[in-house]
N, C-alpha and C positions, 0 to 999 in steps of 0.2 A: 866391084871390089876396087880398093885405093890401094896403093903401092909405090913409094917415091923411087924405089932403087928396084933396079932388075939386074940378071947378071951375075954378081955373088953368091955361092953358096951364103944358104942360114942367114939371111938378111933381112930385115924388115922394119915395121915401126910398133910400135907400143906407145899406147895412150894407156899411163899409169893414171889411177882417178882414186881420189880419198874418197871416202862413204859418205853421205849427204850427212846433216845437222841429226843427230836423236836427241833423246830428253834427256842423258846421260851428260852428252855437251851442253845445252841448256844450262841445267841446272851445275854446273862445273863439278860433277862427281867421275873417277877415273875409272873407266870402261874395262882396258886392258881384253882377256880372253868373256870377261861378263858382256851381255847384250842387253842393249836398249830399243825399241825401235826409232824408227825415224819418226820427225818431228813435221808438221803438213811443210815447213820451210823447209825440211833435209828432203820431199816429195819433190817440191818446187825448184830446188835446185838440180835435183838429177834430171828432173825432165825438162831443164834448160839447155845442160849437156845434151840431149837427145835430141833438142832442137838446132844446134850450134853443129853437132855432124851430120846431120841432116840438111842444113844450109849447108857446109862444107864439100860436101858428096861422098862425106870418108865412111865406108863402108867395112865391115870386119869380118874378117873368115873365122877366128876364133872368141873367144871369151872366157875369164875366167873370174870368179872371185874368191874371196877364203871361205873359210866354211861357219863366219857368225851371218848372221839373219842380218847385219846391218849394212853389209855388202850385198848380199842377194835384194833386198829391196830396192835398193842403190840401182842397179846393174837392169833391174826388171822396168826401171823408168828408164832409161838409156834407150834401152834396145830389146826388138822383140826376136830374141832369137837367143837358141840353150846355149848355155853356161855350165862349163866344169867348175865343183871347188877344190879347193887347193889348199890343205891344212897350215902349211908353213906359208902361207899369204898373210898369214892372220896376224894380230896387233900383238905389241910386244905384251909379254905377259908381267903382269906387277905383283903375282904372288898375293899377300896380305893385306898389299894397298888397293885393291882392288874393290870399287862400290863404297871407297873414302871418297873425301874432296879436296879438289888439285892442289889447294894450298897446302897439302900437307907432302906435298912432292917436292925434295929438295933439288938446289939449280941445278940446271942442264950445261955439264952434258953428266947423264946418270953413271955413265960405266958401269962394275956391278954390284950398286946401291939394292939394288932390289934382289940381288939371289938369295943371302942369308931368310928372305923374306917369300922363298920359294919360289921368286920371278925369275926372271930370265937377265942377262947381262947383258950389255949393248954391243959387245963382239959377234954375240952368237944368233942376235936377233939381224944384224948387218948380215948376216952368214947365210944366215936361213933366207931372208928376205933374196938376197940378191940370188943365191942358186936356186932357188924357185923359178926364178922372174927368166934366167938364164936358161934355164932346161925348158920351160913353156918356148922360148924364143927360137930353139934350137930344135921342135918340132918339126917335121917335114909340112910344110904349105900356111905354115904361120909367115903371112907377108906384112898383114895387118892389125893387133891385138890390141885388145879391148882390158883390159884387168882392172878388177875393182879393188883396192886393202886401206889402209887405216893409216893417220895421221903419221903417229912414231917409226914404222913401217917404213911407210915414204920416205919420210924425212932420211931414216940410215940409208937408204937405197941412193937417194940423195948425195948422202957425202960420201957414199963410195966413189959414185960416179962424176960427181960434177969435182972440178978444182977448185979449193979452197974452200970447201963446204958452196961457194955458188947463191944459195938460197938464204945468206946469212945466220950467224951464231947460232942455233939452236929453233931455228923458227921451224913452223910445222906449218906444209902445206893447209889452207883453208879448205874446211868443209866441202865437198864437190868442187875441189880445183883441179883442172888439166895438166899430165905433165905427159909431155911426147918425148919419146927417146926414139933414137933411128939405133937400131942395131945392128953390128958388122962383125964376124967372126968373133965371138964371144964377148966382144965391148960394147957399152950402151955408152953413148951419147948426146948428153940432153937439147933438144932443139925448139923448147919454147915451155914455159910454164903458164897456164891461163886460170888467173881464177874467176871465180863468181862476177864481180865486179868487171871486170875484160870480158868477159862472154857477155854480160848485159849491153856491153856497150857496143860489141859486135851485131847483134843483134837490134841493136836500137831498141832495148826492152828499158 
């Protein structure tokens, strides 16, 4: 097991991971609470993640994903070892727009465009995302966590934590890209985001 920080009560790291590429992303239609599977590239990419902490030597005591099939696939090419889910990990929900195509999503940032539409509002999905991710962290012998969730997800967890949004305007983590946060008395702090392309090239693949 890896652990940059000893010492602290409730401290540790988290490697947040967006779900690999499905057919849903392909074909540019919006997932939300619906599932897709992964795509043989959304395969490729999580078990490059698997290879990249594996060169690393970063090892994890916990794991978690949300409860759609496209984080458990995700997470089962990662790493071989159980996995809790975690209902409030899950993707923001978009109600009616959901299984449409993204063009018909208006710009970001959403606020709550989508509730009249039976989806969720981007306070409550910030809300949920981030006291998830806080209370998994705040577990006894969580030093080093593994969690798999979804684009939109990320991204609010994102600008809660980082200043000035950090990851620019409204972007979304890429498909199976890395984000580590070190955790300290209830605060996450981000300390490196890796996507696809960066871990290839780590890797010299």
């Amino acid at each position: 097991m890896m652990s940059h920080r000893v010492g602290a009560s409730m401290s540790g790291d988290l490697y947040l991971v967006r779900h690999g590429q499905t057919m849903f992303n392909e074909k540019r239609v919006i997932q939300g609470w619906c599932d897709a599977p992964l795509t043989s590239e959304g395969e490729e990419q999580a078990e490059r993640i698997g290879r990249y902490f594996a060169c690393e030597g970063i090892a994890f005591d916990h794991a978690y994903t949300s409860t759609l099939t496209r984080t458990q696939q995700t997470i089962e090419r990662i790493v071989d070892m159980p996995y809790e889910r975690v209902e409030d990990l899950r993707e923001w929900g978009f109600g009616a727009f959901e299984g449409e195509r993204v063009d018909l999503m208006p710009p970001f940032p959403w606020g709550d465009f989508y509730v009249p539409f039976g989806g969720e509002g981007q306070m409550a999905v910030r809300t949920r995302v981030s006291d998830a991710l806080a209370r998994i962290m705040e577990r006894p012998g969580h030093e080093c966590v593994l969690v798999v969730s979804h684009g939109s997800a990320c991204r609010e967890f994102l600008t809660k934590w980082v200043p000035d949004g950090g990851f620019g305007c409204g972007k979304v983590p890429g498909n199976c890209s890395v984000m580590h946060f070190a955790f300290d008395r209830g605060a996450f702090e981000l300390v490196e985001i890796l996507e696809q392309d960066k871990l290839r090239d780590l890797l010299g693949e």
